[in-house]
C-alpha positions, 0 to 999 in steps of 0.5 A: 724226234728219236733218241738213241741211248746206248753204252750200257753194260756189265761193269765191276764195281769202281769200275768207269762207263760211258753213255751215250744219246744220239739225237735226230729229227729236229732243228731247234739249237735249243734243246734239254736232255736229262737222263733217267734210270729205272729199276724194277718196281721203282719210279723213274729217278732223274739223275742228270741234266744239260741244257745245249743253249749254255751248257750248264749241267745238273746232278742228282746228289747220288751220282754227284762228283761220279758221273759227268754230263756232256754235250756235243753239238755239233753231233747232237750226242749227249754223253754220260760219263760214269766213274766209280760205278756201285753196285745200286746204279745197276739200272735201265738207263734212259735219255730224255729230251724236251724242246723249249726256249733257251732261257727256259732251258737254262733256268727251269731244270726239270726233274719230272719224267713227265716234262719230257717229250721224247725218250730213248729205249734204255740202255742196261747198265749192270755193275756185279760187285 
């Protein structure tokens, strides 16, 4: 399985960014991508999450209402839309995906870096005030 996250850039703040994770080497409909971000010297913080078998989706109460997460399957791309942008999302953003049944999937909403099997590379996302 590989990801492909890219998007990434520099920003004002308020400002709007799409990203994006492209995912090849697997055949399951069923599959779970989260995105993550990281910033120097800190832990990998979940931020959001969306399940293919259903759709639903999931946010990190510090990017809910500004950041939306979608899904088209028929490219196996993830999208991370990405308003109102602030100065502290500046980050190393990362696209995660773990496999698993579609109840699982749909019910068990994982915010640990550690249930993720396959990550992308990171994409910079840098918001300048």
């Amino acid at each position: 399985v590989q990801l492909q996250a890219s998007g990434g850039g520099l920003v004002q703040s308020g400002g709007s960014l799409r990203l994006s994770c492209a995912a090849s080497g697997f055949t399951s409909d069923y599959y779970a991508v989260a995105w993550f971000r990281q910033v120097p010297g800190k832990e990998r913080e979940w931020i959001s999450y969306i399940s293919s078998s259903d759709g639903s989706a999931y946010y990190a109460d510090s990017v809910k209402g500004r950041f939306t997460i979608s899904s088209d399957s028929a490219k196996n791309t993830v999208y991370l839309q990405m308003n109102s942008l602030k100065t502290e999302d500046t980050a190393l953003y990362y696209c995660a995906l773990r496999l698993g049944p579609p109840v699982q999937l749909s019910l068990v909403i994982s915010t640990s870096p550690a249930d993720y099997e396959y990550w992308g590379q990171g994409t910079l996302v840098t918001v300048s005030s």
